[in-house]
Structures are given as C-alpha cells and as structure tokens.
Backbone as XML, in Angstrom:
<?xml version="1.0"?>
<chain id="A" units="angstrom">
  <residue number="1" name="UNK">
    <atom name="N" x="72.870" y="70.620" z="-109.141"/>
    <atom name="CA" x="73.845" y="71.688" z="-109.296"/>
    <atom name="C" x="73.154" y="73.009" z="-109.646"/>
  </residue>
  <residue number="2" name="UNK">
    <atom name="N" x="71.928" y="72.792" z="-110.685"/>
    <atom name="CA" x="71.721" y="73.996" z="-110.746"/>
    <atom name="C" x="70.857" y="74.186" z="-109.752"/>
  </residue>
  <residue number="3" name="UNK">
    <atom name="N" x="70.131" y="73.896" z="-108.860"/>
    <atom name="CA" x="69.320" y="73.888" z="-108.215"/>
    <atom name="C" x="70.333" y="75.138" z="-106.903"/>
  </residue>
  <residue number="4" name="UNK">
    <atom name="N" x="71.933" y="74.622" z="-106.433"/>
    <atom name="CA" x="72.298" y="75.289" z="-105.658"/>
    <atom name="C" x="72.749" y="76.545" z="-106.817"/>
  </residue>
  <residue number="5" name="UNK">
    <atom name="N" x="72.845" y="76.785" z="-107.622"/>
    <atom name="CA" x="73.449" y="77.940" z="-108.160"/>
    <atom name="C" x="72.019" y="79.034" z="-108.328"/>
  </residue>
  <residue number="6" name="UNK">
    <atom name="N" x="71.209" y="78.846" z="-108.343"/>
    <atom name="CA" x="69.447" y="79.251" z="-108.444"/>
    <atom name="C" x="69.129" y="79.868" z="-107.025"/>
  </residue>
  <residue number="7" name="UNK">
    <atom name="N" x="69.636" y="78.982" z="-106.208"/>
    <atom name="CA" x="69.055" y="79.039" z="-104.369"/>
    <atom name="C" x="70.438" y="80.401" z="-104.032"/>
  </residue>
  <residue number="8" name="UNK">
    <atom name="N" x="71.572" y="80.253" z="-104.336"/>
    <atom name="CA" x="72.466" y="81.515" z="-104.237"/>
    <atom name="C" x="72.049" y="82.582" z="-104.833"/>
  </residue>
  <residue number="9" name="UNK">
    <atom name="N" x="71.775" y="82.349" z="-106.159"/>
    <atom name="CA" x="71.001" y="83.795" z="-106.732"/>
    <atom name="C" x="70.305" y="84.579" z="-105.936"/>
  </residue>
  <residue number="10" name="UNK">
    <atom name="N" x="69.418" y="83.814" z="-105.376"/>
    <atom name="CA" x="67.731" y="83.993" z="-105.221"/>
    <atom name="C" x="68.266" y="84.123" z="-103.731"/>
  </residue>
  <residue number="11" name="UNK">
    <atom name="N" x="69.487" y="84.082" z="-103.006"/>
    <atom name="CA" x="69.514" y="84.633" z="-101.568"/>
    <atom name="C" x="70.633" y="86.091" z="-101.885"/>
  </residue>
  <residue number="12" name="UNK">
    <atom name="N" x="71.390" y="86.037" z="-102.644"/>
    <atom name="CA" x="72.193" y="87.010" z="-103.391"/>
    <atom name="C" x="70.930" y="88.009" z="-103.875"/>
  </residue>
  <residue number="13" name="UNK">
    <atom name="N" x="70.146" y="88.015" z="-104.209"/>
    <atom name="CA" x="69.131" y="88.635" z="-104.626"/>
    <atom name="C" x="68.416" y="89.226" z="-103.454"/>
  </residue>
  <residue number="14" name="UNK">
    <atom name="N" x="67.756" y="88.534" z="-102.331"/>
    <atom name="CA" x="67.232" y="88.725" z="-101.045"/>
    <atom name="C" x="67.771" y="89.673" z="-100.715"/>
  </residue>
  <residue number="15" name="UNK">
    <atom name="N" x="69.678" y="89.592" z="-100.562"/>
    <atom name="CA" x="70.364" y="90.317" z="-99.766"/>
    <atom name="C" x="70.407" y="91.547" z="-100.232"/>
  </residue>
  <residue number="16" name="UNK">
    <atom name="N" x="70.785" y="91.951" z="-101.536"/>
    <atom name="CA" x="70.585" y="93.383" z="-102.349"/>
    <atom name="C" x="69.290" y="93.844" z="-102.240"/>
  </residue>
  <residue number="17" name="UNK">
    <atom name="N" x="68.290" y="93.261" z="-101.905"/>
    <atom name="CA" x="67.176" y="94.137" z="-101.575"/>
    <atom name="C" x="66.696" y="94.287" z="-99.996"/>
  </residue>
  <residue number="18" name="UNK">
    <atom name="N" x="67.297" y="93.515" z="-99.040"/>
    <atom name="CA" x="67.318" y="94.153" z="-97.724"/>
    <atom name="C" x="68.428" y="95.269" z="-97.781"/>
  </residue>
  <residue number="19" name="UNK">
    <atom name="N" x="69.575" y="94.919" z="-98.174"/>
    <atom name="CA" x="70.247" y="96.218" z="-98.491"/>
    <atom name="C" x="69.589" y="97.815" z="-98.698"/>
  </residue>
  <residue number="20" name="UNK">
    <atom name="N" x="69.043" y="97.266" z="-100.082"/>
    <atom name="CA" x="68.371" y="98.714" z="-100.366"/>
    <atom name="C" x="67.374" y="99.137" z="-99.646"/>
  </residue>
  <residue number="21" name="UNK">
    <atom name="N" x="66.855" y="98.197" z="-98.780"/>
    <atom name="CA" x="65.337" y="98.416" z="-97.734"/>
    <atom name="C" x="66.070" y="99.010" z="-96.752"/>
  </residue>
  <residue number="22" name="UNK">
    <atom name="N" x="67.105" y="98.450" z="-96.383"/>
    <atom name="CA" x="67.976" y="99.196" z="-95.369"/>
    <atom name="C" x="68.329" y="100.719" z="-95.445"/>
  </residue>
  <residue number="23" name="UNK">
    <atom name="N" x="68.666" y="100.926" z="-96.770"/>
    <atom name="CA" x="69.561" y="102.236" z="-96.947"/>
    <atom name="C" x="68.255" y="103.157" z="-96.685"/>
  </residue>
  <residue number="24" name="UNK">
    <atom name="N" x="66.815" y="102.876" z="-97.428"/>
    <atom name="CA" x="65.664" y="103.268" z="-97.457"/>
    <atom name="C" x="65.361" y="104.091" z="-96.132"/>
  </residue>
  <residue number="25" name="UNK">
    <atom name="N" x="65.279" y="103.050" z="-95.773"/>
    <atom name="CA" x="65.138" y="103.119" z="-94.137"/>
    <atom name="C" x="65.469" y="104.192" z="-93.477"/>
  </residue>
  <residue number="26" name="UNK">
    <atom name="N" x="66.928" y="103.687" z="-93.412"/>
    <atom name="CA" x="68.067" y="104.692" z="-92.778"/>
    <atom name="C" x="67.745" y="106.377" z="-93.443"/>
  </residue>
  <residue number="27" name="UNK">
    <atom name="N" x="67.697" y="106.769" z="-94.375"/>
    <atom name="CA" x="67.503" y="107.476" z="-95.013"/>
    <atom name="C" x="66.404" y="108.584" z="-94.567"/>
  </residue>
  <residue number="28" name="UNK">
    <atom name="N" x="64.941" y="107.607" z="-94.410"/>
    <atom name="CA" x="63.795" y="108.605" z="-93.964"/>
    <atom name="C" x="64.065" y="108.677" z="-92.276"/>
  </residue>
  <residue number="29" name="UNK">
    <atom name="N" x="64.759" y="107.836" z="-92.158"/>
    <atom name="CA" x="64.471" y="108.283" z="-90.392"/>
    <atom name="C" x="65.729" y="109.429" z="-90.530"/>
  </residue>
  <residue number="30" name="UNK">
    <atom name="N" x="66.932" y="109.836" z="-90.979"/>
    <atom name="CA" x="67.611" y="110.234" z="-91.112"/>
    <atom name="C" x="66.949" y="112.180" z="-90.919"/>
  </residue>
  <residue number="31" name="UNK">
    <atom name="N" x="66.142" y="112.008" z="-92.285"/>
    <atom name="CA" x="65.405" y="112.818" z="-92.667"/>
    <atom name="C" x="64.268" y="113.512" z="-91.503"/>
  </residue>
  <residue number="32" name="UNK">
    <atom name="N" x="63.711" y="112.388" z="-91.335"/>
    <atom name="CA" x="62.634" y="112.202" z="-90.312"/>
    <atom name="C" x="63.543" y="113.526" z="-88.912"/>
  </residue>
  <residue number="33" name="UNK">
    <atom name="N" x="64.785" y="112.815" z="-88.415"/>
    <atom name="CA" x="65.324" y="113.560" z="-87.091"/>
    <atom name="C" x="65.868" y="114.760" z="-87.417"/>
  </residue>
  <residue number="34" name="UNK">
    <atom name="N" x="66.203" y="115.376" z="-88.878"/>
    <atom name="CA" x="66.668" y="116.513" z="-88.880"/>
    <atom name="C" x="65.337" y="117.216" z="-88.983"/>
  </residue>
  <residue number="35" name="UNK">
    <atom name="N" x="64.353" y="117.094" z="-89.617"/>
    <atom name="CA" x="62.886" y="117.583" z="-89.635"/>
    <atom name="C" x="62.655" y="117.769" z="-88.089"/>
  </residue>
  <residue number="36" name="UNK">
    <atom name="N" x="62.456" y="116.982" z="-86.977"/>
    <atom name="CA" x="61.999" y="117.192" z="-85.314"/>
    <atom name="C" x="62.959" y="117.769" z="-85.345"/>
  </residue>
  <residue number="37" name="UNK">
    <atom name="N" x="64.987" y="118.035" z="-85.491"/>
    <atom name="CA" x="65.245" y="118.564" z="-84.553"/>
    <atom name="C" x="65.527" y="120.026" z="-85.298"/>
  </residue>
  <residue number="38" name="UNK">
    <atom name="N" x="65.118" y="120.059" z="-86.007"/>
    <atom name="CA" x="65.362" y="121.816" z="-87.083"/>
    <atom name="C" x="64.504" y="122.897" z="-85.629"/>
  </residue>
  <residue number="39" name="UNK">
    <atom name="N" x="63.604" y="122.616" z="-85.304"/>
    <atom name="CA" x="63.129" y="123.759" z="-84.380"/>
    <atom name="C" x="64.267" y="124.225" z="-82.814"/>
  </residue>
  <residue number="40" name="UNK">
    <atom name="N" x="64.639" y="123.058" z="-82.798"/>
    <atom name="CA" x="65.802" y="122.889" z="-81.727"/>
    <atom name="C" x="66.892" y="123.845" z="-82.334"/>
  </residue>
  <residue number="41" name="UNK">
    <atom name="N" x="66.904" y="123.608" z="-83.183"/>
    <atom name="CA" x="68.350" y="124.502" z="-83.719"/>
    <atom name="C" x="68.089" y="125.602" z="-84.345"/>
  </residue>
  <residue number="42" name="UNK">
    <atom name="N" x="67.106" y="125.949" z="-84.765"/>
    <atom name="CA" x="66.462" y="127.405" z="-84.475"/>
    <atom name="C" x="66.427" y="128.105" z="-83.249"/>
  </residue>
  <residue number="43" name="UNK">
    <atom name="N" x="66.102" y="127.560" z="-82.022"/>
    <atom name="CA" x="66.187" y="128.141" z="-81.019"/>
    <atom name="C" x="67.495" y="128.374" z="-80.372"/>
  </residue>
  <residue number="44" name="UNK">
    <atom name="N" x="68.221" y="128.040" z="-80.970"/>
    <atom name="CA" x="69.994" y="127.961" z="-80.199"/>
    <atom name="C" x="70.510" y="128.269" z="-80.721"/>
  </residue>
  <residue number="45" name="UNK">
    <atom name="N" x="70.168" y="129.199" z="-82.600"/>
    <atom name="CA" x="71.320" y="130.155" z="-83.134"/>
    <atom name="C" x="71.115" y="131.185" z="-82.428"/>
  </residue>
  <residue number="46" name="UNK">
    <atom name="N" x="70.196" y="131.955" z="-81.833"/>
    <atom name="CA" x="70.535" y="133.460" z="-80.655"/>
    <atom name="C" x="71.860" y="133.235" z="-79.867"/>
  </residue>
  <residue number="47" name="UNK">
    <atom name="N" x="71.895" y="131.914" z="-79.140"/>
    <atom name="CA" x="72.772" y="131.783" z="-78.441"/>
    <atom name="C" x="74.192" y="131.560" z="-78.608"/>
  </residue>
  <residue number="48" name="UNK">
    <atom name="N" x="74.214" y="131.065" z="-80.099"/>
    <atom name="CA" x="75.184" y="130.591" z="-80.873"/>
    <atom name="C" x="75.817" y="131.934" z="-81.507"/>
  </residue>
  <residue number="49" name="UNK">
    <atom name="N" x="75.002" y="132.834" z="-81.828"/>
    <atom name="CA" x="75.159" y="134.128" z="-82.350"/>
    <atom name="C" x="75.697" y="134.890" z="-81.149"/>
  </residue>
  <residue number="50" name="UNK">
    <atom name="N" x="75.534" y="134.762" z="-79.877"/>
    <atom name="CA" x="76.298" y="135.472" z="-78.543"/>
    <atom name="C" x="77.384" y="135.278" z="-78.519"/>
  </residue>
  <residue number="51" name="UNK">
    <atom name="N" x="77.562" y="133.580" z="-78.739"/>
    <atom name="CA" x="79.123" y="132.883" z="-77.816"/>
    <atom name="C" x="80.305" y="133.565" z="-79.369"/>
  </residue>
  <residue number="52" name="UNK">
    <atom name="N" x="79.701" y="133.933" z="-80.681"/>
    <atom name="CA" x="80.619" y="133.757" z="-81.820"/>
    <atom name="C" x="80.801" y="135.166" z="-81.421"/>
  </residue>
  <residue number="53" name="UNK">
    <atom name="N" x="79.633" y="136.388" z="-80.857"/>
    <atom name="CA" x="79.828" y="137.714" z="-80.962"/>
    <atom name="C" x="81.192" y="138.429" z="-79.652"/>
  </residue>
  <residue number="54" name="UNK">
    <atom name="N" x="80.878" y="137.126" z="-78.737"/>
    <atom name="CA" x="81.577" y="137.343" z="-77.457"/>
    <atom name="C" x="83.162" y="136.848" z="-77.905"/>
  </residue>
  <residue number="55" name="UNK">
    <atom name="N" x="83.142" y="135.427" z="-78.377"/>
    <atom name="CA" x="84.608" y="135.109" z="-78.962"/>
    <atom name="C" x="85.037" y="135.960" z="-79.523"/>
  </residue>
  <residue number="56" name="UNK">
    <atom name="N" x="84.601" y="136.949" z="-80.593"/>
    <atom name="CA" x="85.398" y="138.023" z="-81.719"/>
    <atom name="C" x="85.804" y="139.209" z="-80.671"/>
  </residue>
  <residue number="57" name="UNK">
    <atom name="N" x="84.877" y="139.510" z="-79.877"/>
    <atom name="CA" x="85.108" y="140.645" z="-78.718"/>
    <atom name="C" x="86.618" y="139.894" z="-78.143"/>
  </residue>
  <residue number="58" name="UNK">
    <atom name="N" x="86.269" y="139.304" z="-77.582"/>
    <atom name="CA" x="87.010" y="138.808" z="-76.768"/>
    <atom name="C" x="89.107" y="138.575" z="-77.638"/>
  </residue>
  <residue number="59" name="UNK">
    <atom name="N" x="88.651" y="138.043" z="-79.156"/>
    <atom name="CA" x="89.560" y="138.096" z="-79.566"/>
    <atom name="C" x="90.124" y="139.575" z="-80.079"/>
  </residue>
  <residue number="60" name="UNK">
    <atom name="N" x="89.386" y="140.702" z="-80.280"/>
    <atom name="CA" x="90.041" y="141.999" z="-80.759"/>
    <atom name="C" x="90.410" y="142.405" z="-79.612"/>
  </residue>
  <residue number="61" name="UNK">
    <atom name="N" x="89.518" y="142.195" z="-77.984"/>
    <atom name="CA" x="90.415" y="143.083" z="-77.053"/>
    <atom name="C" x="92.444" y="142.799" z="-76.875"/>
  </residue>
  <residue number="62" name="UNK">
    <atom name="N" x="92.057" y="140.952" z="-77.038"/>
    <atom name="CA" x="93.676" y="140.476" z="-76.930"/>
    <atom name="C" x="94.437" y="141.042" z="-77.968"/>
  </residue>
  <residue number="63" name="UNK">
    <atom name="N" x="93.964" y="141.347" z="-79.255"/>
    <atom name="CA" x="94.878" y="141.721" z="-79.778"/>
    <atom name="C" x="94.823" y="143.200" z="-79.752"/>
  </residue>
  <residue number="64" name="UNK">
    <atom name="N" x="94.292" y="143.932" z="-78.982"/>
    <atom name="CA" x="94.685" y="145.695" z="-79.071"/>
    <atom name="C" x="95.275" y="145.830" z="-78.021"/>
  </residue>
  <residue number="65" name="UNK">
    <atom name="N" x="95.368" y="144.890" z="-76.768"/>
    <atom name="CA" x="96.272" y="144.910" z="-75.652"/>
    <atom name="C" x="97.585" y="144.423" z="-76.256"/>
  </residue>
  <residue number="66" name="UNK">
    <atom name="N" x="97.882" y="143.363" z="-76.549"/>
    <atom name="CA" x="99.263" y="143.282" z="-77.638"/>
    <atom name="C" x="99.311" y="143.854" z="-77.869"/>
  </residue>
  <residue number="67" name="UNK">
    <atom name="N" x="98.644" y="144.768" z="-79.210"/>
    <atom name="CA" x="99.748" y="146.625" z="-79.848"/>
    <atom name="C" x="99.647" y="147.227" z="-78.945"/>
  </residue>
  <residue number="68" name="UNK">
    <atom name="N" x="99.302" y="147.509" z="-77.970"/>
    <atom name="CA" x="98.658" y="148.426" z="-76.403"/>
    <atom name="C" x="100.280" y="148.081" z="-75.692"/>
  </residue>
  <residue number="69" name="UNK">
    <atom name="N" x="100.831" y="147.053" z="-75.475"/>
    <atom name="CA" x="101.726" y="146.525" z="-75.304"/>
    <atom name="C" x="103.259" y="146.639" z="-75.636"/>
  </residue>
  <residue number="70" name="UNK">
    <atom name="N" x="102.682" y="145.961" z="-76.810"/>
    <atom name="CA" x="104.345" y="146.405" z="-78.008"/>
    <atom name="C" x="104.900" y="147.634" z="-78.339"/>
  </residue>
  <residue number="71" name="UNK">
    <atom name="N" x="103.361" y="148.553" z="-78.123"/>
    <atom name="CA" x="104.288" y="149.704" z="-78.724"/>
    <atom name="C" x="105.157" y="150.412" z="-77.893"/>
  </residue>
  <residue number="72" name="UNK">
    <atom name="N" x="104.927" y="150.703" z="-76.558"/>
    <atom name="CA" x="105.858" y="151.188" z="-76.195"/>
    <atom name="C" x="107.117" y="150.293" z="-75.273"/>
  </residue>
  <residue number="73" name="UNK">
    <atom name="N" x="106.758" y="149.170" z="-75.551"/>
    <atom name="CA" x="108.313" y="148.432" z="-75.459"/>
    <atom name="C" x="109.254" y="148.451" z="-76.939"/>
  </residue>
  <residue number="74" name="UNK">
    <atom name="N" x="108.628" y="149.087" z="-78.127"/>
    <atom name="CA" x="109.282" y="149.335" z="-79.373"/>
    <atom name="C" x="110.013" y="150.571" z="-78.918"/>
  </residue>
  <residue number="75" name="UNK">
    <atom name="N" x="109.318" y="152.011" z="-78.608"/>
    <atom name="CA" x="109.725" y="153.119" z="-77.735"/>
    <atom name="C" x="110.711" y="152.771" z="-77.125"/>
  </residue>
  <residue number="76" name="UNK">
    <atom name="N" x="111.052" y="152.393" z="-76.091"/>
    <atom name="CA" x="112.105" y="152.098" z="-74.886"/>
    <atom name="C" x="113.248" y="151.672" z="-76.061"/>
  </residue>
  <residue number="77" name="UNK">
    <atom name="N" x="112.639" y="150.206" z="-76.363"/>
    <atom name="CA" x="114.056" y="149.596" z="-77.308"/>
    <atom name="C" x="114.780" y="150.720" z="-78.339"/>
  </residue>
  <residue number="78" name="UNK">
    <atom name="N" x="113.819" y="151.531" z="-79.016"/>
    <atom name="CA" x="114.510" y="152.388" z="-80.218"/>
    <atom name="C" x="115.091" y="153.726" z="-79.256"/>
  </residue>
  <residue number="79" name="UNK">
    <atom name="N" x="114.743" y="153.916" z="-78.053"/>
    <atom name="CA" x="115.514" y="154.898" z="-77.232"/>
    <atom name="C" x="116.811" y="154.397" z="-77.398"/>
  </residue>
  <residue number="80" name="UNK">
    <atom name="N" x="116.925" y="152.697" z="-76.251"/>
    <atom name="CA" x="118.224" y="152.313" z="-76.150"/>
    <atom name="C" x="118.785" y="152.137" z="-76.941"/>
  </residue>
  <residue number="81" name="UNK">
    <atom name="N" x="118.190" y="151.790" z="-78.152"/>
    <atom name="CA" x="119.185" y="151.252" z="-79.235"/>
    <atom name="C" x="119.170" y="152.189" z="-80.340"/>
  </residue>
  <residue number="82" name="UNK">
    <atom name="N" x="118.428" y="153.192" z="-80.942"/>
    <atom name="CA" x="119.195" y="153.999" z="-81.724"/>
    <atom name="C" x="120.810" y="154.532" z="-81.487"/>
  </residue>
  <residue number="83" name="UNK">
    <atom name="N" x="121.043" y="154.479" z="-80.896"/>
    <atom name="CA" x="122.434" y="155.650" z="-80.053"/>
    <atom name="C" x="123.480" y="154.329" z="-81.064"/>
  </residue>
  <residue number="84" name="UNK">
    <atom name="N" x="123.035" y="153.504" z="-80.973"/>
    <atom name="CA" x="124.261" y="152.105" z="-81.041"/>
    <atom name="C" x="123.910" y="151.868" z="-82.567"/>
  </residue>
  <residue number="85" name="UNK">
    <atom name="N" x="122.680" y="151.989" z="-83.076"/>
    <atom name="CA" x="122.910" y="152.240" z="-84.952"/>
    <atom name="C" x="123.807" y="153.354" z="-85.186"/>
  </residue>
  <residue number="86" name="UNK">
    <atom name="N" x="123.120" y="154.624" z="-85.152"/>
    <atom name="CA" x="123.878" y="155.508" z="-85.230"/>
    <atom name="C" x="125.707" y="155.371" z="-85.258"/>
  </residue>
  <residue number="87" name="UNK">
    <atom name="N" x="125.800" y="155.031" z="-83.751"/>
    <atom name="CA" x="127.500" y="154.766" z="-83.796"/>
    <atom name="C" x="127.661" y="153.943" z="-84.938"/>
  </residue>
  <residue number="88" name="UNK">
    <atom name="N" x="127.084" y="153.103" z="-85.687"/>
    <atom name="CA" x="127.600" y="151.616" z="-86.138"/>
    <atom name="C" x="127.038" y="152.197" z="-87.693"/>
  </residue>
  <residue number="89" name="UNK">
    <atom name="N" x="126.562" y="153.506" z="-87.865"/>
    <atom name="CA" x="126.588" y="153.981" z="-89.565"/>
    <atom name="C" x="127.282" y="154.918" z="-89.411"/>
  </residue>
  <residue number="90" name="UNK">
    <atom name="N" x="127.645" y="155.216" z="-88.261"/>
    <atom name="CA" x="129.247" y="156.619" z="-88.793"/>
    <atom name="C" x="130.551" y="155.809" z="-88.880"/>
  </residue>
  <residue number="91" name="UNK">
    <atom name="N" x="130.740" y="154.798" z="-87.913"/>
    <atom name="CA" x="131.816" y="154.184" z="-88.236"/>
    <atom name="C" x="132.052" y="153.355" z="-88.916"/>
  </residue>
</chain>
C-alpha cells in the first residue's frame, strides 16, 4: 500500500516538474521569437505610420464634406421654414 501511495507521489512529482520544464521552455522560445522578430517590426512602423496618417486624412476629409454638406441644406431648410415659425410665434 505504501509502496503505491510513494510510486503516485513520485509520478505526481515527475509531472509538476515537466510542467514547470514546460512553462520554462515555452517561455524562452517565447522570448527567443519576439527578440528575431523585433527588427521585423521596426521595419514596418514607417509603413504603419502611413496607413494611420492616411486613415486620419482620409477620416477629416469625410467629415469636412459632411459640414461642406449640411450647411447649406441647414440654409435652404431655415429659408423654408423660418416663414412657418414666425407665423406659429405671432399666432
């Protein structure tokens, strides 16, 4: 009996330290691929710095064509429709 409660330990034991050999492991190679690929991603913030400079362009032109837009469909509407406030605060 004790002999199997000893042999579980002692593989219960095995297993927590492939575990931790594992995590080990995982860990430096982890390390290891952001180290090779850091030069890679140095070379592709220029480009990364274009597509973010081009998106913001790209997003202020849409929105100055919207007010470019709105405003003078605000114009037209407050043409047609002042006349009809007016009537509707005198009477």
């Amino acid at each position: 009996m004790f002999s199997f409660i000893f042999a579980m330990a002692g593989l219960a034991f095995a297993a927590v330290v492939v575990l931790v050999v594992f995590a080990i492991v995982a860990t430096i190679l982890k390390v290891t691929l952001k180290l090779v690929l850091l030069p890679l991603k140095l070379l592709l913030l220029p480009f990364l710095l274009v597509v973010v400079v081009i998106k913001l362009a790209v997003l202020f032109t849409v929105g100055v064509v919207f007010i470019a837009v709105l405003i003078p469909l605000m114009i037209v509407a407050a043409i047609f429709l002042l006349p009809f406030a007016l009537l509707k605060l005198v009477i």
